[in-house]
Each structure stands twice: as structure tokens, then as C-alpha cells.
C-alpha positions as CSV (number, residue, x, y, z in Angstrom):
1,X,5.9,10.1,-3.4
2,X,4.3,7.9,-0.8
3,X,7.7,5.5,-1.0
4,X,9.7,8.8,0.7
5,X,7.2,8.6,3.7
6,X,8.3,4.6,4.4
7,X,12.3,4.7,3.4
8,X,14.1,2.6,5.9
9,X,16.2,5.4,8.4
10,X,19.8,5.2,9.0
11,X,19.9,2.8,11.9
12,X,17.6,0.0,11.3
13,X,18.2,-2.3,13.8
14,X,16.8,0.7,16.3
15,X,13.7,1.1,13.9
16,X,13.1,-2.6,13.7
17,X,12.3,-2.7,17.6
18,X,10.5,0.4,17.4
19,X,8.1,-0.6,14.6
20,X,8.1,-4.2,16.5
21,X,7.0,-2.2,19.8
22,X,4.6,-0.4,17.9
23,X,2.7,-3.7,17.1
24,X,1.6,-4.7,20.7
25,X,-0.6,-1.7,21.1
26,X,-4.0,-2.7,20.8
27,X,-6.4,-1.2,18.6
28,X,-9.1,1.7,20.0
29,X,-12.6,0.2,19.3
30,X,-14.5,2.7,17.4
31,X,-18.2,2.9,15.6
32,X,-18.5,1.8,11.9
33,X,-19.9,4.4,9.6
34,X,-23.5,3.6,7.5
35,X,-22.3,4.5,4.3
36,X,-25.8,4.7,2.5
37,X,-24.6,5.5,-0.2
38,X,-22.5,1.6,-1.1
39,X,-24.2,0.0,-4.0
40,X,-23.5,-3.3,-2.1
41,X,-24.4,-5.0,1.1
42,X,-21.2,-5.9,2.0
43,X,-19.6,-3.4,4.6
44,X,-16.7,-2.0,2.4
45,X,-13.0,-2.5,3.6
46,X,-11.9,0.8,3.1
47,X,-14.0,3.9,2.8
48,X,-13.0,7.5,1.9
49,X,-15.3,9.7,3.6
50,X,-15.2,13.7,2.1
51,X,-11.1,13.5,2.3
52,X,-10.4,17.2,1.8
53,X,-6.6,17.9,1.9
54,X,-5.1,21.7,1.4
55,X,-1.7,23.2,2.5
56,X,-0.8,27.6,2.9
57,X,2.3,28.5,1.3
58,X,3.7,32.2,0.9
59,X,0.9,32.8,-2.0
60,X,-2.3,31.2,-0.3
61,X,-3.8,28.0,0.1
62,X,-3.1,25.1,-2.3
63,X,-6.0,22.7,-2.2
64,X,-4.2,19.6,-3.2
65,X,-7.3,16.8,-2.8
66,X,-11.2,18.3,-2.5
67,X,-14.1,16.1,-1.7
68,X,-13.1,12.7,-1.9
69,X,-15.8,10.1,-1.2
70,X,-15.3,6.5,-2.5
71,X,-15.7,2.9,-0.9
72,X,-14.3,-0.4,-1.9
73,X,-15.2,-3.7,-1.0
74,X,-12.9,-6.5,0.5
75,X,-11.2,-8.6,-2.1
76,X,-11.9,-5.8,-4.7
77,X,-9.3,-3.8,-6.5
78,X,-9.8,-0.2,-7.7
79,X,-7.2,1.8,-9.4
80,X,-6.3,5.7,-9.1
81,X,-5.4,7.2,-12.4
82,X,-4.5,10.3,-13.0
83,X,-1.5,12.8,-14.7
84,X,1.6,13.6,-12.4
85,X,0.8,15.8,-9.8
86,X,-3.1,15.6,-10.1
87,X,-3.1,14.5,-6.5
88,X,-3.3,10.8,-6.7
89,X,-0.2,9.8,-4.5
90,X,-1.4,12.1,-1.9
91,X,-4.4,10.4,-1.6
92,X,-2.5,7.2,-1.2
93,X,-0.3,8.4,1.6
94,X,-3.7,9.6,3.0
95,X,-5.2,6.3,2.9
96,X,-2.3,4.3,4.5
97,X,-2.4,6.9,7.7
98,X,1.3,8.5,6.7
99,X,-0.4,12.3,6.2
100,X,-3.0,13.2,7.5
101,X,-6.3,14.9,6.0
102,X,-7.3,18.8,6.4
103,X,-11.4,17.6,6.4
104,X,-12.7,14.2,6.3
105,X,-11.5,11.2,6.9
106,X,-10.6,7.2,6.7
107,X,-12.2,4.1,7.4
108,X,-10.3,0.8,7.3
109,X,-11.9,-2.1,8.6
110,X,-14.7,-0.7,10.7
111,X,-11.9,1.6,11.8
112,X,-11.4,5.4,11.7
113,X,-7.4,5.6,10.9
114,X,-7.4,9.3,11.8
115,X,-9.3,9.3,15.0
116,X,-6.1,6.8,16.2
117,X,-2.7,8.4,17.1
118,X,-0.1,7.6,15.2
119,X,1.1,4.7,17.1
120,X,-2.1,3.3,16.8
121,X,-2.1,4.0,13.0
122,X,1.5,2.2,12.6
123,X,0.4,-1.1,14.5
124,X,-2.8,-1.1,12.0
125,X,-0.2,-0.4,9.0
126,X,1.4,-3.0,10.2
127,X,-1.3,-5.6,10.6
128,X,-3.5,-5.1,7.6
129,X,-1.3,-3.0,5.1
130,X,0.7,-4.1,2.3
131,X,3.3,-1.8,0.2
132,X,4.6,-2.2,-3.3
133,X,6.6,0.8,-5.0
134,X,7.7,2.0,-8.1
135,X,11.6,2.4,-6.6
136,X,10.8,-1.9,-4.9
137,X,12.6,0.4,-1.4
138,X,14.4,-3.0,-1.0
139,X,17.2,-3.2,2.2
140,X,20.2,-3.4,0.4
141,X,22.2,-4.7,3.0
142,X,19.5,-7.5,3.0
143,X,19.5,-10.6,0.5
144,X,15.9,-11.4,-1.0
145,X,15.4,-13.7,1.7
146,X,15.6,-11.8,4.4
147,X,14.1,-8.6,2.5
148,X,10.7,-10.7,2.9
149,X,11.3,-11.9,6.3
150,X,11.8,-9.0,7.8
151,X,7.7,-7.8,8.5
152,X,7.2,-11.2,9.5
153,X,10.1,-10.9,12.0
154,X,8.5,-7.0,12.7
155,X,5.2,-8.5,13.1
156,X,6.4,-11.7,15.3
157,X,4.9,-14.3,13.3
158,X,6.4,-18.2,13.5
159,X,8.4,-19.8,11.1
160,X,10.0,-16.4,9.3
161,X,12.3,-18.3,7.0
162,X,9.8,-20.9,5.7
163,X,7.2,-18.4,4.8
164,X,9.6,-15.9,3.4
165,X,10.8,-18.5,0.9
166,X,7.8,-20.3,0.1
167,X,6.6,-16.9,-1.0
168,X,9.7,-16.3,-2.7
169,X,9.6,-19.5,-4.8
170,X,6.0,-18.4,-5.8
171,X,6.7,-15.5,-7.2
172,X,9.9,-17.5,-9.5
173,X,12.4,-16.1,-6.9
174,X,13.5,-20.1,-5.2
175,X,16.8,-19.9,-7.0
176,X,17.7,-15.9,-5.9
177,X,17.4,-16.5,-1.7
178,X,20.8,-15.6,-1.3
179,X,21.3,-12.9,-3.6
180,X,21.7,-9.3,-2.7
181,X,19.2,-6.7,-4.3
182,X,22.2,-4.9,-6.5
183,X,22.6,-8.5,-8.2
184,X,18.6,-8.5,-9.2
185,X,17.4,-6.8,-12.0
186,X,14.6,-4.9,-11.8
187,X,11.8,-7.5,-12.4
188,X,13.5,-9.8,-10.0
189,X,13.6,-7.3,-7.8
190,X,9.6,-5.6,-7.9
191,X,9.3,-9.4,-7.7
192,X,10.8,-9.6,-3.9
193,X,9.0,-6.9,-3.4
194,X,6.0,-8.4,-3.8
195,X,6.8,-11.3,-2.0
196,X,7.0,-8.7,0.6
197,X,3.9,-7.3,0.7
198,X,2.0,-10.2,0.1
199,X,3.5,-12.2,2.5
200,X,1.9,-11.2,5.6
201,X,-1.4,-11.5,3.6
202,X,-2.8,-8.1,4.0
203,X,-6.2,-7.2,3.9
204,X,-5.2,-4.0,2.1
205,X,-2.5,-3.8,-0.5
206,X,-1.6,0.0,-1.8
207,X,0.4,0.0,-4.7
208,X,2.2,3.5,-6.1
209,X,2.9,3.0,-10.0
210,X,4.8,-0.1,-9.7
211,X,5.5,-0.9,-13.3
212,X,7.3,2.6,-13.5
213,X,11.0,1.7,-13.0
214,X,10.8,-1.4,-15.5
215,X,10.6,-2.0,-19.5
216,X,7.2,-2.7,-20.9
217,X,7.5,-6.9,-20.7
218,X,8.6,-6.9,-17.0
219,X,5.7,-4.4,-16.8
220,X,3.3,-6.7,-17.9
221,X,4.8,-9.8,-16.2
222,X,4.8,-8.2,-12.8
223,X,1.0,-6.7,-12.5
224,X,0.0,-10.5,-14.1
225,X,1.9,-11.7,-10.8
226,X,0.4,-8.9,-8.6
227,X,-3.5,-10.0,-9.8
228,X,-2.8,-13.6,-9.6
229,X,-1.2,-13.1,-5.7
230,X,-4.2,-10.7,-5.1
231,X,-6.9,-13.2,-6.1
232,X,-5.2,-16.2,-4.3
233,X,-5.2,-14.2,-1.1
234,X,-8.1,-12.5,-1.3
235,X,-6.6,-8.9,-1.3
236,X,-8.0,-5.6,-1.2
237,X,-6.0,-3.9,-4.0
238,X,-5.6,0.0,-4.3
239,X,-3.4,0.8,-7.5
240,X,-2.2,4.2,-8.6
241,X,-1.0,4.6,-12.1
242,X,-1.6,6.5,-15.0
243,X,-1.9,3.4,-17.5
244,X,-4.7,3.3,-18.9
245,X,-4.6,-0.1,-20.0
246,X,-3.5,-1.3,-16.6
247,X,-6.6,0.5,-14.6
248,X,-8.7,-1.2,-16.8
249,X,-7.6,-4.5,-15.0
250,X,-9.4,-3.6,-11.9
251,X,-12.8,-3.7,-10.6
252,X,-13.1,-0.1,-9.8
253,X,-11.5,3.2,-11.3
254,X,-11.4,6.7,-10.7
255,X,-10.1,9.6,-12.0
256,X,-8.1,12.4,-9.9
257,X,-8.0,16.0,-12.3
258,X,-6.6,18.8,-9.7
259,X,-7.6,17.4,-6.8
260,X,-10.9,15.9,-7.7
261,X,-12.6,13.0,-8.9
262,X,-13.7,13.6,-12.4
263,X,-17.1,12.6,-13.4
């Protein structure tokens, strides 16, 4: 799961300065691709170009992802579907820069994530990137408020506190500041998580089945709140699920079936 790849480490104070570090180093300048093949005129935010991804074991080679090629447009949203294990979370991971691709590669912005070191990759994440999970991977040491302050705080932007809970009283959060993630229940809590993500406003929000911890009504409730947020914004949404109903929500969808786009 792409969630295991971002779970806060054991000291966080230490990681906190790292990942604050991290977001002074400036970008490398590099050549934006063509794609032809875009249906629209508008240069696409993100851009999978040929993403092959394969791993040897003891028995062979395991192609996990083969031939990926999609684009998506800025303020679009596309949605992933597929069964467990067909490869779509991989993909994710892929496209935030957390693993890396065995062929191909990722454009985000004009930029090509894997020609970047990681460094590089982790001050982009943390510019243009947004996170929501199907676990919410709040700080549970953190109360709601400061759960949300915390990538401004990383990211050095001014006035933390006021943004954090202006965001949190837009998402129906203004009474629960002060509380402590084990006092929320799970709606209140996907809800400070994406008060979160949303509040540095992203260009690219990446979302990994984040109706899958809760009941069907807080379901619903939250991916009404995650559209609304996403329009306001003017986010680039990438969802993975395997609800049907959901993926039908979004401008864009593809299949993944053993590693490749069906159809």
C-alpha cells in the first residue's frame, strides 16, 4: 500500500527538519515531453509515459505494471479501478516518485520525477502533492489541529494556525481543533485528513481507496467533500478504488487487469 511508503518514522521531530530541509532544494529544469497523442491542447499535469514496472524473485520475473501510457489534464480527476492486487496502488506509488519504474517514466508539471534524485523528488512531493489514505495515517500524538498544520509548518508557509483551522472548519471539523485522532471517529477523522491534503492546495492530489475504512454513509459523505474541495481548488485528482460507482464520479477512468490497462 502506498500509505506504508509515507508512515511517519519513530522520531518525528528529526524527520520534520529533514523533510523541511528537503524543501529548499531547487528544482532541476528539464524539457517538457510533446505528447501527440493528448486529445486536448492543454499541456497535461501529469503524464504516464510507457511505465513498465517488473521485480525477479526465486521463480522469475514478476511483471507487476506493463505499458502504461495515460495523461491527465490540470483540474481533471481520473480514477484507477481495478481488483486487489491488479497493480493499481503500484502505479500510485509510481506516480508520487516513492518507487521507482523498471522502463518508462513520469511527468509532473513539465517535469520528469524520475530523471530528479530523490531529494529532488521529496521537495516536488512536497510542493505539488497531496495524500489522502484509506488508514487517514493521522499523528496520534497530534490533535486535528496541528495534524493539518504540520505540511504547512514542513513547507514554511505564514500563518500555520489560521489556515489549518479555516480548513478545518470547512470540512465541519471547527468544533474538533483540540481533539486527539483516538477521540474522532472515522469520518471525522478521513475528514482531517483531507483538510490535510487540501490545505497546502496541491496541484496533484493522489488518493488510495479512501472510503475503505468507513461504513457506506460516511463513504459517501466524504468523496462528496473530496469533489467539492477538488473543484474549489482546482485540483488534479488521481483516485484509486475498486467502486464502481465512485469511478464513475470522475472525468477520466481506467482499468488496471494484471498489470495492464484494459481496453
Amino acid at each position: 500500500m502506498l500509505e506504508k511508503q509515507l508512515i511517519a518514522p519513530s522520531k518525528p521531530a528529526l524527520s520534520a527538519l529533514k523533510l523541511k530541509s528537503r524543501l529548499n532544494i531547487p528544482l532541476r529544469s528539464m524539457t517538457t515531453p510533446s505528447f501527440e497523442n493528448s486529445s486536448t491542447s492543454v499541456s497535461p499535469l501529469i503524464a504516464v509515459s510507457h511505465l513498465s514496472k517488473s521485480v525477479r524473485d526465486a521463480t522469475g520475473t514478476l511483471d507487476i505494471l506493463r505499458d502504461i501510457d495515460f495523461t491527465l489534464a490540470p483540474q481533471h480527476s481520473l480514477a484507477i479501478v481495478g481488483a486487489s492486487g491488479s497493480g493499481k496502488s503500484t502505479l500510485l506509488s509510481i506516480m508520487a516518485g516513492l518507487d521507482t519504474p523498471t522502463q518508462g517514466t513520469v511527468w509532473l508539471g513539465g517535469v520528469d520525477i524520475f530523471a530528479m534524485d530523490e531529494d529532488a523528488r521529496a521537495a516536488l512531493r512536497a510542493r505539488q502533492v497531496g495524500f489522502v489514505f484509506q488508514n487517514f495515517q493521522l499523528l496520534g500524538n497530534m490533535t486535528a489541529l496541528e495534524n493539518v498544520m504540520l505540511p504547512l509548518e514542513l513547507a514554511g508557509l505564514p500563518h500555520p494556525r489560521a489556515a489549518a483551522k479555516d480548513m478545518l472548519v470547512r470540512v465541519g471539523l471547527g468544533e474538533r481543533l483540540g481533539h486527539y485522532p483516538k477521540v474522532l471517529s472515522g469520518g471525522e477523522q478521513q475528514r482531517v485528513a483531507l483538510a490535510r491534503a487540501f490545505v497546502v492546495k496541491p496541484a496533484l492530489l493522489l488518493a488510495d481507496e479512501p472510503t475503505g475504512s468507513l461504513d457506506h454513509a460516511s463513504g459517501e459523505r466524504i468523496m462528496d467533500l473530496m469533489f467539492e474541495l477538488n473543484k474549489e481548488l482546482g485540483t488534479t485528482l488521481v483516485l484509486v478504488t475498486h467502486d464502481l460507482k465512485l469511478a464513475a464520479r470522475c472525468d477520466q477512468a481506467i482499468t488496471i487487469e494484471a498489470g495492464q490497462v484494459k481496453g
